[in-house]
VMD Tcl script that builds the backbone (N, CA, C; Angstrom):
set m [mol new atoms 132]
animate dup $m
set s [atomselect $m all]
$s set {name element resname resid chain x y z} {
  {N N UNK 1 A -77.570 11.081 57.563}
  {CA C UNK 1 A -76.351 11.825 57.311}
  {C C UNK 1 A -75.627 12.102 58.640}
  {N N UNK 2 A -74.355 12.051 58.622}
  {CA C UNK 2 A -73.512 12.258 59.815}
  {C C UNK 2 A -73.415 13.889 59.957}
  {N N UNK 3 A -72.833 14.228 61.416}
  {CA C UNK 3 A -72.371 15.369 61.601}
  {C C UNK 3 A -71.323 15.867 61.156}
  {N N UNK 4 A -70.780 16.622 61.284}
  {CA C UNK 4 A -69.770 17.276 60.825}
  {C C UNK 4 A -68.227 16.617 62.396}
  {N N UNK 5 A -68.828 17.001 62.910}
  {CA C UNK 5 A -67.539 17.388 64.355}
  {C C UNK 5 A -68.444 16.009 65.176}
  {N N UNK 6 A -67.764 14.989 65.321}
  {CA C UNK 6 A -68.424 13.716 65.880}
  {C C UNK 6 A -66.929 13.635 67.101}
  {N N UNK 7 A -66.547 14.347 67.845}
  {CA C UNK 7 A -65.514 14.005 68.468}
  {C C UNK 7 A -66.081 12.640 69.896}
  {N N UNK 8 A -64.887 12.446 70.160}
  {CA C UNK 8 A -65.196 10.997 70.701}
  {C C UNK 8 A -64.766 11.472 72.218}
  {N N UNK 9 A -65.117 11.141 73.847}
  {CA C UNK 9 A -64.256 11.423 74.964}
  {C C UNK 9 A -62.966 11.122 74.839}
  {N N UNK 10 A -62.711 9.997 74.672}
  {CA C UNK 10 A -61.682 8.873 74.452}
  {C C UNK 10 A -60.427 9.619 73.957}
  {N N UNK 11 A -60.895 10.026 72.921}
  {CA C UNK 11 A -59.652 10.617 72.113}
  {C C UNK 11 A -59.418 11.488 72.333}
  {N N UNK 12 A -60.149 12.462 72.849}
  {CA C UNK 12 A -59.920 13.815 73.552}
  {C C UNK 12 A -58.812 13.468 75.040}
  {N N UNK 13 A -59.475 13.013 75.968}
  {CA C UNK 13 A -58.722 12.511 76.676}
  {C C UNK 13 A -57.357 11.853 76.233}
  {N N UNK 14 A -56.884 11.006 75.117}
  {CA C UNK 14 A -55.360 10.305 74.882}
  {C C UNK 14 A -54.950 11.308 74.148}
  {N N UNK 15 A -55.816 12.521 73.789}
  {CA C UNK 15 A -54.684 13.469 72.893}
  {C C UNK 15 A -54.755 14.948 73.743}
  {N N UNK 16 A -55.664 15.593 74.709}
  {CA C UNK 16 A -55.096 16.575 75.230}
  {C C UNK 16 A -55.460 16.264 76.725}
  {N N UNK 17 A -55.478 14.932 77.239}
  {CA C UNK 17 A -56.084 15.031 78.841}
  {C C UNK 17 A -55.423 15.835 79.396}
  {N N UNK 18 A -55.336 15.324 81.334}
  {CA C UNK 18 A -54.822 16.287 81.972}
  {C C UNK 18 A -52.897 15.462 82.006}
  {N N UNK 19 A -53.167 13.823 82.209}
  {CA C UNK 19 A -51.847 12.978 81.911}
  {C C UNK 19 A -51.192 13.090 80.853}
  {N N UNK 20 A -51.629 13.128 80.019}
  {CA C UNK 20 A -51.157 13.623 78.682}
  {C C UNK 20 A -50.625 15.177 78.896}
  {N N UNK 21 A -50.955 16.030 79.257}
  {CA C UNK 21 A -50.374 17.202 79.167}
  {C C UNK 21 A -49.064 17.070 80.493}
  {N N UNK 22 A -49.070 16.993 81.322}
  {CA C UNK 22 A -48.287 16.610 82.065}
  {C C UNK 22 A -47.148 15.420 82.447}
  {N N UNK 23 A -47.249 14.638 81.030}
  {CA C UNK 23 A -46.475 14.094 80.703}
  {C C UNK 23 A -45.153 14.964 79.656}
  {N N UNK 24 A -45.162 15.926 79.371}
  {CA C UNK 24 A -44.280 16.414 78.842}
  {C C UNK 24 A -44.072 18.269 79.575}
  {N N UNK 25 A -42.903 17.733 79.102}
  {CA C UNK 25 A -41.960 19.828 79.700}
  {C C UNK 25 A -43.118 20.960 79.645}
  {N N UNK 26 A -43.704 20.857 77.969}
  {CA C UNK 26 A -44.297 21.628 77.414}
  {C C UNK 26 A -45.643 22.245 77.785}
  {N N UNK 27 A -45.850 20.388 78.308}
  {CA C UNK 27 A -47.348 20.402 78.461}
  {C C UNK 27 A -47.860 20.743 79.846}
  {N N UNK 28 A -46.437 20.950 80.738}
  {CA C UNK 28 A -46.733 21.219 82.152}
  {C C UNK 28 A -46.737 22.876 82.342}
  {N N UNK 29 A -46.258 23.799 81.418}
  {CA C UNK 29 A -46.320 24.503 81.330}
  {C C UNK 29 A -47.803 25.248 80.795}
  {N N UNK 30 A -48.338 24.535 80.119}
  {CA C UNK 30 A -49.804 24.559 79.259}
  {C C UNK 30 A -50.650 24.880 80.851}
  {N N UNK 31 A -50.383 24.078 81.580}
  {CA C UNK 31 A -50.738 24.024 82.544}
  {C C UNK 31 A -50.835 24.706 83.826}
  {N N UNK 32 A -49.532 25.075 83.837}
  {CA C UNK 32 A -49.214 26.071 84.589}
  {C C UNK 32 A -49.986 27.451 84.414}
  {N N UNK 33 A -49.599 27.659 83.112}
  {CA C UNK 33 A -50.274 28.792 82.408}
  {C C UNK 33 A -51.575 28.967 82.980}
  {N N UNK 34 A -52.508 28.071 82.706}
  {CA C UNK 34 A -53.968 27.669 82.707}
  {C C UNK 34 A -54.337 28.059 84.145}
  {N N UNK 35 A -53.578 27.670 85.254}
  {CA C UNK 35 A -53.547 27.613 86.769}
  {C C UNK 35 A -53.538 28.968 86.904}
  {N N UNK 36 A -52.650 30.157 86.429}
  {CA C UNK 36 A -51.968 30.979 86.902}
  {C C UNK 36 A -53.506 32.155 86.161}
  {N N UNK 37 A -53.914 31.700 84.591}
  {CA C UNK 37 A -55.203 32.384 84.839}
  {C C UNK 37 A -56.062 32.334 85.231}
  {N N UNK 38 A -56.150 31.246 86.009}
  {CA C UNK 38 A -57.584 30.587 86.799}
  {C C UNK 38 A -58.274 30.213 85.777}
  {N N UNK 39 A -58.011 29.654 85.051}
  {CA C UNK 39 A -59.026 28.608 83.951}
  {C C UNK 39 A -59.823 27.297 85.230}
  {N N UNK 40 A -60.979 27.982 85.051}
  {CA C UNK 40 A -61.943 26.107 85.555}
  {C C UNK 40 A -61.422 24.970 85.260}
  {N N UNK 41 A -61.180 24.601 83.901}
  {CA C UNK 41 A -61.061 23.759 83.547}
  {C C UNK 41 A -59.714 23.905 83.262}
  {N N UNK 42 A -58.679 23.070 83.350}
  {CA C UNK 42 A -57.385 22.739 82.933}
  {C C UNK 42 A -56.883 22.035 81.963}
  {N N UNK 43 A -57.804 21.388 81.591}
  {CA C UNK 43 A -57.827 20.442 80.384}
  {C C UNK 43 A -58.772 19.792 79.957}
  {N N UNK 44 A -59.047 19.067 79.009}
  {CA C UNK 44 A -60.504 18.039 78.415}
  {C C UNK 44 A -60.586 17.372 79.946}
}
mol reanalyze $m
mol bondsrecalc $m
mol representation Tube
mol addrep $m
């Protein structure tokens, strides 16, 4: 029987990487945000 939540790197990466987010207005802001609370991580 399979898992439930089988997520893949791959797709994580082409749907919220760090290029992907910084490819758009929105997503640089996501970012910004993230920076400004000191998040470790910034993205997948």
């Amino acid at each position: 029987m399979k898992r439930t939540l089988m997520g893949s790197k791959a797709k994580a990466r082409k749907g919220s990487g760090f290029l992907k987010r910084m490819s758009s207005k929105a997503g640089q802001k996501v970012i910004k945000a993230r920076r400004a609370k000191g998040r470790y991580r910034l993205s997948v």
